[in-house]
C-alpha positions as CSV (number, residue, x, y, z in Angstrom):
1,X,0.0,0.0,0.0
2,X,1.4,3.2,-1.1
3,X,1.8,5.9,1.8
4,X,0.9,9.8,0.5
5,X,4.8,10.6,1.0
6,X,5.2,8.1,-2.1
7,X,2.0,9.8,-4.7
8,X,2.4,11.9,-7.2
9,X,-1.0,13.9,-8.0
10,X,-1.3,12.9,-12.2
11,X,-2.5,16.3,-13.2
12,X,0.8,18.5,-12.0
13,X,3.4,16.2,-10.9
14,X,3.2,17.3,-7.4
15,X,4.5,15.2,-4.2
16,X,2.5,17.7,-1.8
17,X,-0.9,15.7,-1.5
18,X,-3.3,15.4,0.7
19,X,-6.6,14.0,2.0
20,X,-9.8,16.0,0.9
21,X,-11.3,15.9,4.7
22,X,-10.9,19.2,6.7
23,X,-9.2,18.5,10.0
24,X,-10.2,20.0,13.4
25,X,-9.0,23.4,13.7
26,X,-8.4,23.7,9.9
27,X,-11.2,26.4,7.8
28,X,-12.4,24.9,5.2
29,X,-12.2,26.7,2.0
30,X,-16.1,26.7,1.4
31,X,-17.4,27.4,4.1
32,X,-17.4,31.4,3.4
33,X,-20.1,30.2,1.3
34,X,-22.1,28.9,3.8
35,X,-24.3,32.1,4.8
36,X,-25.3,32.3,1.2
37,X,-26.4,28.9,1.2
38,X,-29.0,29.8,3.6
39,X,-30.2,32.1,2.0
40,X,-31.2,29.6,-0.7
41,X,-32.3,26.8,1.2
42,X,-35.4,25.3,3.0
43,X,-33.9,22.8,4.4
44,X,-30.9,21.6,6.4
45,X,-29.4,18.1,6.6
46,X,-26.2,17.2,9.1
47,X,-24.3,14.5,8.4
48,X,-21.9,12.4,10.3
49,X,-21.0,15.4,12.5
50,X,-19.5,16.3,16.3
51,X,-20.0,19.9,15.6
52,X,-16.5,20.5,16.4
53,X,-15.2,22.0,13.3
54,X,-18.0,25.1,12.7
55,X,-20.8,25.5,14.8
56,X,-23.7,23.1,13.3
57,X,-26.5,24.2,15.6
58,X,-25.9,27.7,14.5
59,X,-26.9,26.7,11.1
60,X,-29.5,24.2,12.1
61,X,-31.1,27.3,14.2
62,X,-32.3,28.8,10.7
63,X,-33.8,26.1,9.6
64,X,-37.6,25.1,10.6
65,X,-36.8,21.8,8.9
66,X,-33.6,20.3,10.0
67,X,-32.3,17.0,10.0
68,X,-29.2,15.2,11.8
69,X,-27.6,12.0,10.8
70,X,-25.4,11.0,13.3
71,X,-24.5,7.1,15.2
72,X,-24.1,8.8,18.4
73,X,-25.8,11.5,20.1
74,X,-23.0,14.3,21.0
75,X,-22.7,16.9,23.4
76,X,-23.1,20.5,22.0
77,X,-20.1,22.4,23.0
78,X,-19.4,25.5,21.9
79,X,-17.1,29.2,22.7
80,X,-18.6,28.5,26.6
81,X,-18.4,25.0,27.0
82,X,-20.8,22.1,27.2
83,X,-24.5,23.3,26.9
84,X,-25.6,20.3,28.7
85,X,-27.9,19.4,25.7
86,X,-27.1,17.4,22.5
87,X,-26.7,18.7,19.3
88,X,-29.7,16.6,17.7
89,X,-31.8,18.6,20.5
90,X,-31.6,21.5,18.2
91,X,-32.5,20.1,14.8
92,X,-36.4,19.0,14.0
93,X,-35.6,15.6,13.4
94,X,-32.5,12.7,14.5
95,X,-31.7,10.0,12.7
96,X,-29.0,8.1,15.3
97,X,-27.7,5.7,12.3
98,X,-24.7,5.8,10.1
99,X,-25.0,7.6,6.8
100,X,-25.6,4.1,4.8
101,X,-27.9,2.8,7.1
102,X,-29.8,6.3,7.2
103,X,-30.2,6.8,3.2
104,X,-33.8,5.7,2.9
105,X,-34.9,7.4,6.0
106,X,-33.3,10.4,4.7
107,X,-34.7,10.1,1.1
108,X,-38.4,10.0,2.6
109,X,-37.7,12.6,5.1
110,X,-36.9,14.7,1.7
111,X,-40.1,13.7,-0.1
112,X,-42.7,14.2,2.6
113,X,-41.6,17.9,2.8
114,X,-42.5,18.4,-0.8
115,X,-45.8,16.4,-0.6
């Protein structure tokens, strides 16, 4: 098994590569865009999330329809410390499944809103 100190990224030759996952503490380039994205959207879906990295329940608070997908109910901490209420308290609905095993519940969650 190749280690990432041994690839070489086929479109420039580089050595520098790197995973595509944004590491605690790291921004993530898009997320500037993420106030605009509100903007457009009626919905809000979480997945697979501690709320660690950017402040989740921020988001899910501008959202009446919200949805977490998450195997494990975490703590909300934020700035202050633990709020002594999990994060899937503050979205409308909680799917406490992995992604794969939440896809259908997900897909009809979707639907009924438009019905």
């Amino acid at each position: 098994k190749k280690k990432a100190d041994d690839m070489i990224c086929p479109s420039c030759g580089g050595s520098h590569i790197r995973h595509n996952v944004v590491m605690l503490g790291e921004a993530a380039p898009k997320y500037k865009y993420i106030s605009q994205a509100i903007e457009h959207c009626e919905q809000f879906i979480a997945i697979g999330t501690s709320g660690s990295v950017i402040d989740i329940v921020d988001l899910a608070s501008h959202f009446d329809d919200s949805l977490l997908i998450n195997p494990v109910s975490e703590v909300y901490m934020n700035a202050l410390g633990s709020q002594n209420r999990s994060i899937d308290s503050y979205f409308s609905h909680f799917i406490q499944k992995t992604a794969v095993d939440s896809i259908k519940l997900m897909n009809d969650w979707i639907k009924s809103y438009y019905e």
